[in-house]
C-alpha positions as CSV (number, residue, x, y, z in Angstrom):
1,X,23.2,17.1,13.3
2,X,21.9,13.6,12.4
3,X,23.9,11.0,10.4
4,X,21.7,11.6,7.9
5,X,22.7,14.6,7.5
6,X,26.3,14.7,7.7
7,X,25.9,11.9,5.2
8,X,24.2,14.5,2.8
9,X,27.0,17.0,3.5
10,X,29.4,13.9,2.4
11,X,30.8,13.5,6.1
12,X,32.1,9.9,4.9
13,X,33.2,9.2,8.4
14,X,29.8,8.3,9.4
15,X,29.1,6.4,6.8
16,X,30.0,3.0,8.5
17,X,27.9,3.8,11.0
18,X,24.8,4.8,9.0
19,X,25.2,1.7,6.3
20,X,25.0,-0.5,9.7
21,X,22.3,1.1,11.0
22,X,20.6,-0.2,8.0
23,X,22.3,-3.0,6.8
24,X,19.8,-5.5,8.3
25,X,17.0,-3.9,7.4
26,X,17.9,-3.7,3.4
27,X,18.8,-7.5,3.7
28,X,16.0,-8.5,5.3
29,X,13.5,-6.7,3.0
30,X,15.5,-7.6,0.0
31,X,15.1,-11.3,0.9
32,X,11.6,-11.5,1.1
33,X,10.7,-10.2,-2.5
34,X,13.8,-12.6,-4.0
35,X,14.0,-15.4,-1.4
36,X,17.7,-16.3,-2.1
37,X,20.5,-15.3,0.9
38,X,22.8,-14.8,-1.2
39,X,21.2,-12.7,-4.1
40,X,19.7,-10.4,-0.8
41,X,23.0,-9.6,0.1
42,X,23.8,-8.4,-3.8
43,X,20.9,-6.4,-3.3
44,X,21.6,-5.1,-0.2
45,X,25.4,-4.4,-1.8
46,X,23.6,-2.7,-4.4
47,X,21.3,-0.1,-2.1
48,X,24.3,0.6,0.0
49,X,26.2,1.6,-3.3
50,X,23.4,3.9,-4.5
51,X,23.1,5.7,-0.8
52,X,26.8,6.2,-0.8
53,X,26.8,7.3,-4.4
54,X,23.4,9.2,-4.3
55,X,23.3,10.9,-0.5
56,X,25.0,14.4,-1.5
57,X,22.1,14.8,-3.6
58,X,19.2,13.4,-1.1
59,X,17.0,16.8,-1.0
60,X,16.6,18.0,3.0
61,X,13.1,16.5,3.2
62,X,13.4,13.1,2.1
63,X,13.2,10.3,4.6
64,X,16.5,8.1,4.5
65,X,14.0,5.1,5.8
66,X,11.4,5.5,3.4
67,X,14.0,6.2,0.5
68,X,16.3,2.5,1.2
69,X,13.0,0.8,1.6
70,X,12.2,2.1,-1.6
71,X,15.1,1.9,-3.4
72,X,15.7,-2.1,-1.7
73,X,12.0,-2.8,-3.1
74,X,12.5,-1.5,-6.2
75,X,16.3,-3.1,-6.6
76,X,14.6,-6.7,-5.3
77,X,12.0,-7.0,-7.9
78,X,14.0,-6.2,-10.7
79,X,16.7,-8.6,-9.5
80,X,14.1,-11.2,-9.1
81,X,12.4,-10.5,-12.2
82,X,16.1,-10.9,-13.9
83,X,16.1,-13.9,-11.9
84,X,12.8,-15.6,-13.2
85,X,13.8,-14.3,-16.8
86,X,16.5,-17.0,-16.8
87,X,15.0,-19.5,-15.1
88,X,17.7,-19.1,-12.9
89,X,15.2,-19.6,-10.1
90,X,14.0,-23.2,-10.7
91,X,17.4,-24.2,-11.4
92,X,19.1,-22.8,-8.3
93,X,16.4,-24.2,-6.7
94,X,16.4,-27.9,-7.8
95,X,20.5,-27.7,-7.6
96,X,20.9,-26.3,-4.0
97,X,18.6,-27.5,-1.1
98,X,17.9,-24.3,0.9
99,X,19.9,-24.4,4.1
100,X,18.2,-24.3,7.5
101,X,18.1,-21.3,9.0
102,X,18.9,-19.0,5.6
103,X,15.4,-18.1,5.5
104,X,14.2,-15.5,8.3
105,X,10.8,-16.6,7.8
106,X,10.9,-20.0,7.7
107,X,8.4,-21.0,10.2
108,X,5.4,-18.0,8.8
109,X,6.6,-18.3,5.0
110,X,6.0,-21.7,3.4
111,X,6.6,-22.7,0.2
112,X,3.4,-22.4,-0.8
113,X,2.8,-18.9,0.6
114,X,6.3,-18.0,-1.3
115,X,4.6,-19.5,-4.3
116,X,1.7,-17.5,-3.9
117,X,3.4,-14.6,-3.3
118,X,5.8,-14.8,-6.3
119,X,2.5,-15.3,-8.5
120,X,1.3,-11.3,-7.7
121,X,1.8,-8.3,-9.5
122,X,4.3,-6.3,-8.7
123,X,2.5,-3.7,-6.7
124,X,0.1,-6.0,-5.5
125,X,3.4,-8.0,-4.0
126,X,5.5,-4.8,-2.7
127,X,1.9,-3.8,-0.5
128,X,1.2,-7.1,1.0
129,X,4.9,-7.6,1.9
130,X,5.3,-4.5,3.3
131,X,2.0,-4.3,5.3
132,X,1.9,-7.9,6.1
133,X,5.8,-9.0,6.9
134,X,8.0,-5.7,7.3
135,X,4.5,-3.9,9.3
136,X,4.3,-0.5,7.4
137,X,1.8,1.8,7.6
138,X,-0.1,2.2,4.5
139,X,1.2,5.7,5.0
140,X,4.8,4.6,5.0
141,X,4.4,2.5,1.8
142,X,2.8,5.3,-0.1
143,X,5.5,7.5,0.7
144,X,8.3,5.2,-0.1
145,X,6.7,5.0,-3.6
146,X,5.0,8.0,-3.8
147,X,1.4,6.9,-4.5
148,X,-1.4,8.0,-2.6
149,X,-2.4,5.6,0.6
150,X,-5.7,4.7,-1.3
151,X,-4.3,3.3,-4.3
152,X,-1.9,1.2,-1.9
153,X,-5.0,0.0,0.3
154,X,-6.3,-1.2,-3.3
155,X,-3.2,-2.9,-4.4
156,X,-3.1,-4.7,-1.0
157,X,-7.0,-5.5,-0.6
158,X,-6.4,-7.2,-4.6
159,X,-3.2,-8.8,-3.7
160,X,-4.8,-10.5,-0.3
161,X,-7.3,-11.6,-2.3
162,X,-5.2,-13.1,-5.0
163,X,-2.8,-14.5,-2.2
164,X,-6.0,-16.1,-0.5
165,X,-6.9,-17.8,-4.0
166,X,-3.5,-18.9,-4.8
167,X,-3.1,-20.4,-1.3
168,X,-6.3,-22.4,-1.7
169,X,-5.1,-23.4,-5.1
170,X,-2.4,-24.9,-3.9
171,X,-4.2,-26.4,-0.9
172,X,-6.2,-28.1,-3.5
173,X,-3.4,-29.2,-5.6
174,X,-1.4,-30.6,-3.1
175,X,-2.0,-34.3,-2.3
């Protein structure tokens, strides 16, 4: 029997296990949609609460993978988006200088590209991060939010386009 599971059967002894089997993952994915370590790892807390509360009633078919990455996604933005609300963002950002090595993809995501990024739709920003920096499958990121794989081919084919545009914006801007 998998983790998954006994984890549906509410064997909490393999809980540990399974939340650190995934543990990285969640952070990691939470941290690109609000780049902030230590609002990822409130996220991540928050995903590992809803598995733990929610995984008796995770129905037989349903992809544990699929479901966190979904759940993370959807748990980021809305963080982020109470983030922005604020303006918690510019101020966090202007009071604390980002230490080095906090961000995983320092070297591939610049500030402009975070920017850019930040400047997407919704959708448009959940398909090119998960096609472009976590690798799904346009398969695996229609599943995890239950689209069909052509609307997410649109939403990333719009938001590269848009991310192209914003980049060269801010090429242009810069001095």
């Amino acid at each position: 029997m998998t983790m998954e599971a006994l984890l549906r059967r509410e064997e909490v002894d393999c809980l540990d296990s399974l939340l650190e089997k995934y543990r990285g993952h969640i952070w990691r994915l939470a941290f690109r949609f609000v780049q902030d370590a230590d609002e990822a790892q409130d996220v991540t807390q928050d995903v590992l609460l809803a598995l733990y509360q929610q995984a008796a009633r995770l129905r037989p078919e349903t992809r544990l993978a699929a479901w966190l990455t979904r759940v993370t996604s959807n748990a980021a933005l809305n963080a982020k988006r109470r983030r922005t609300t604020r303006r918690r963002y510019h101020l966090a950002a202007a009071a604390e200088p980002r230490r080095r090595g906090s961000n995983p993809d320092a070297g591939l995501v610049g500030t402009g590209l975070r920017r850019a990024l930040a400047a997407l739709p919704r959708g448009q920003r959940a398909a090119v991060i998960l096609r472009l920096l976590e690798e799904k499958t346009f398969r695996e990121i229609a599943e995890t939010f239950g689209v069909t794989e052509g609307t997410v081919k649109v939403q990333f084919a719009r938001g590269l386009s848009r991310l192209r545009r914003e980049m060269a914006e801010n090429r242009s801007e810069t001095p």
